[in-house]
N, C-alpha and C positions, 0 to 999 in steps of 0.2 A: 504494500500500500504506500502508498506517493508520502513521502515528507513532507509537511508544510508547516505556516508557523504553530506553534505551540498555545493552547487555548487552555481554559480552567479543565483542569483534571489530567493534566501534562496528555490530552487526548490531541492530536493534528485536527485540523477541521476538516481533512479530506474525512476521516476517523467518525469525527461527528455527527459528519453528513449521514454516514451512512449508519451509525446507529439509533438519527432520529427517524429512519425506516425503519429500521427493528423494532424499537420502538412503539411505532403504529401501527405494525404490523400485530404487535404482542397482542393490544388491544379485541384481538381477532382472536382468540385462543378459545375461548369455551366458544365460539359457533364450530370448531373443529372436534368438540371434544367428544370422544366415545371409551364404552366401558373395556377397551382393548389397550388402547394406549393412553387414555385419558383426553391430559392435555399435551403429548407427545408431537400429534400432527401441527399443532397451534404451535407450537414448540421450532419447530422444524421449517416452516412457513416462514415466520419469522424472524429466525435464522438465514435464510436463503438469501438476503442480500447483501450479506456480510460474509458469510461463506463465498457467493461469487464475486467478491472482490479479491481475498486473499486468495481463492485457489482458481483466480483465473486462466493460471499456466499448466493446468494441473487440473484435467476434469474428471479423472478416476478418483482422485483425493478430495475433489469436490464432492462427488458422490457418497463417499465414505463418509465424510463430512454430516452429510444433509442425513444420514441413513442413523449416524451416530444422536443428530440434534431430533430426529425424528423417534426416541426409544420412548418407552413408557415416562411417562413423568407428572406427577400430581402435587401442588401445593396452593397457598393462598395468592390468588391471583396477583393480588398486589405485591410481592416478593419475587415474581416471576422474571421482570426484567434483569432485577438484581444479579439471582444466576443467572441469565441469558448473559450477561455484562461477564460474567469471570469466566465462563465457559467460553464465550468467542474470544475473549484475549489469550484461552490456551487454544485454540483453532490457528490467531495466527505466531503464536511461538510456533506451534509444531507446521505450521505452512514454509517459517524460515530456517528452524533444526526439529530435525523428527522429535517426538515424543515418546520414550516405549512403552507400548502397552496402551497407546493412544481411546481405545474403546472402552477399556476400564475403568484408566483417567477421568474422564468425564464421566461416566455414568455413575461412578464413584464420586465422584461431587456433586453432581444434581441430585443422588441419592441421601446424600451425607446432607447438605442442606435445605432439601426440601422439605422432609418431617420438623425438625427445628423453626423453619420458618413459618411450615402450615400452622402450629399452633401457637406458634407469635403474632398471627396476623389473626387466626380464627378468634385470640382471648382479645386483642387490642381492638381492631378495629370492629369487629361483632358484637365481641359480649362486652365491649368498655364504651369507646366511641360511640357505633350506633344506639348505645340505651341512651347515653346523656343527650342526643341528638336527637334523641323521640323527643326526650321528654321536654326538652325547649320546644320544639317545634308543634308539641300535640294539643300544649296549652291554647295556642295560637289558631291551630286549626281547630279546634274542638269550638272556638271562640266565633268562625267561619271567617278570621282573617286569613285573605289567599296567601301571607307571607309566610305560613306556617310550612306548606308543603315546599315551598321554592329555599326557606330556610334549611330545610332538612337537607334537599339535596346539596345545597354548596357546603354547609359546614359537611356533609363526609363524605361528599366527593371532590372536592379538593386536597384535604390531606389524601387521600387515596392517589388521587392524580400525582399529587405532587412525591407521595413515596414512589411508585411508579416511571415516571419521570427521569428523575436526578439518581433513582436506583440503576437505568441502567448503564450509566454516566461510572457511577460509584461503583458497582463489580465491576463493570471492566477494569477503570483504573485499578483498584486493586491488585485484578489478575494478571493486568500489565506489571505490573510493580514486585511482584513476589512469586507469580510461580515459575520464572527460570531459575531465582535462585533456591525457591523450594524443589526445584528439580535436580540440580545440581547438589546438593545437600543431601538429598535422600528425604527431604520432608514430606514433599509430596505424593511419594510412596508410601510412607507410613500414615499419611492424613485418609489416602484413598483406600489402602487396605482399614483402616479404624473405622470409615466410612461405608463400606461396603457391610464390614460388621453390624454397622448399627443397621441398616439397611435392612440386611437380614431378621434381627433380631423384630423390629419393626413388622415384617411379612407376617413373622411367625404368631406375634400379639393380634396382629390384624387376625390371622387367620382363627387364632382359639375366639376371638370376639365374637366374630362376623360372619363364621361358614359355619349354622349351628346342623349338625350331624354326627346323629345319636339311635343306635343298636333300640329297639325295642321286646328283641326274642328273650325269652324267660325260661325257664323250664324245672320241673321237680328232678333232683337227685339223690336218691337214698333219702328222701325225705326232706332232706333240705334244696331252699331255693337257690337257684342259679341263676342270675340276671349277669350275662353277657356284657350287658355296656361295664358294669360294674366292675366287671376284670379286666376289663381293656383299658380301663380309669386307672386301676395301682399297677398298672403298666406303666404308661403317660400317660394324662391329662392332655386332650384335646388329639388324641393319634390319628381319629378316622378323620378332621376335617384335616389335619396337616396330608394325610395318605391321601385325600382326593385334590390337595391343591399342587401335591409331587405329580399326583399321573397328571393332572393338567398342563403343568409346564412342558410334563415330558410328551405329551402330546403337538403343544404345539412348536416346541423343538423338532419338533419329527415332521412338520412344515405344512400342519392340521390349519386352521383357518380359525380365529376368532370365535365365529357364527357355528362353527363345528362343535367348538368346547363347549359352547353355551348350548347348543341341541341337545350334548348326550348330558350334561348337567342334569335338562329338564327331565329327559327321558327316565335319565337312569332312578332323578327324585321320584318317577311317576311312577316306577316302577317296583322300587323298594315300598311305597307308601300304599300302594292295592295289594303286597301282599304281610301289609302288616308287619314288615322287617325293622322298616327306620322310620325315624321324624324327621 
């Protein structure tokens, strides 16, 4: 990307330019969003003119690129440019010295701080902001003054905008700032393996919450009862939803379709529940 003079956030304005695309593009994220990658495609879109700036010389690395910005990825909207901002400043290190393990890197950081983020943005701006922002604004409409509802909107879509905004200004520069030399260190390997951990660990909480499936076959033996889920409990806690969310990966690793996992989901619920197996 072209040198030119130097603007707030040691970013070039050629730089600038083309992040206040990204930018408004990011804006665009949840109409792209689906229960496959989320906001992955929003994600990736977004990306796309920042990506074909740095790998304009280089359109298999582009691709790479766009396939990398386009992975799963879910958090609070407003935080989104943020990573968008550190993740394209390591787009273009590794445009100018590879990066190793380039796919990891990044998905290990959109992993690493997108949980963190999601409920910094879910408790602040949701459960703090938008209450005190009713509650100004509800007086007022409740009152049928129209300034109530046009108040509501600027006081919390402004700070939204404006975290938004200057966020994606703020990761980049960051990730211009620090991750050659946390690469060069070894730090950035250790952040992204930590990251990936938490990641994981994340799935696994999502999954005992959120995927409820649970044995309901019983049976008498020698008198006493036998309840099946029961011993599948002081085994692990939570085995059969983590076992259906292993064959689902492993499904569509095996290059299964979205709409595929989610058919035999239904099916197979439909089918354990007429013969009285599971809940």
């Amino acid at each position: 990307m072209a040198k030119t003079k130097q603007k707030k956030y040691n970013i070039s304005s050629e730089e600038k330019k083309v992040l206040k695309k990204v930018f408004w593009r990011s804006l665009t994220q949840s109409a792209e969003m689906n229960y496959v990658k989320m906001q992955g495609i929003g994600y990736g879109y977004a990306s796309m003119p920042f990506l074909k700036e740095v790998y304009k010389n280089d359109k298999e690395e582009y691709y790479n690129a766009l396939e990398r910005s386009a992975s799963y990825f879910n958090t609070y909207p407003g935080f989104v440019p943020f990573i968008m901002g550190v993740t394209l400043s390591m787009e273009k290190e590794n445009s100018i010295k590879k990066i190793d393990n380039m796919d990891e890197t990044v998905n290990g950081i959109k992993v690493g701080l997108m949980g963190p983020l999601a409920g910094l943005g879910d408790s602040f701006f949701m459960g703090t902001l938008r209450v005190i922002v009713t509650g100004i604004s509800l007086s007022l409409a409740t009152a049928g003054n129209l300034l109530g509802p046009i108040l509501f909107f600027l006081l919390f879509h402004i700070p939204f905008f404006f975290v938004r905004y200057f966020g994606t200004f703020v990761g980049y520069s960051m990730g211009a700032s620090y991750i050659k030399t946390a690469t060069e260190s070894g730090l950035l390997k250790a952040v992204t393996k930590g990251a990936t951990i938490l990641g994981l660990v994340m799935v696994g909480a999502m999954t005992f919450l959120n995927v409820p499936f649970e044995l309901t076959f019983k049976t008498t033996i020698s008198g006493q009862e036998f309840v099946l889920q029961d011993i599948l409990d002081k085994i692990m806690k939570g085995l059969l939803p983590l076992a259906l969310v292993w064959f689902s990966a492993h499904l569509l690793r095996k290059g299964k379709s979205g709409n595929f996992v989610l058919l035999f989901i239904v099916l197979l619920s439909a089918l354990l529940a007429v013969l009285g197996i599971a809940v």
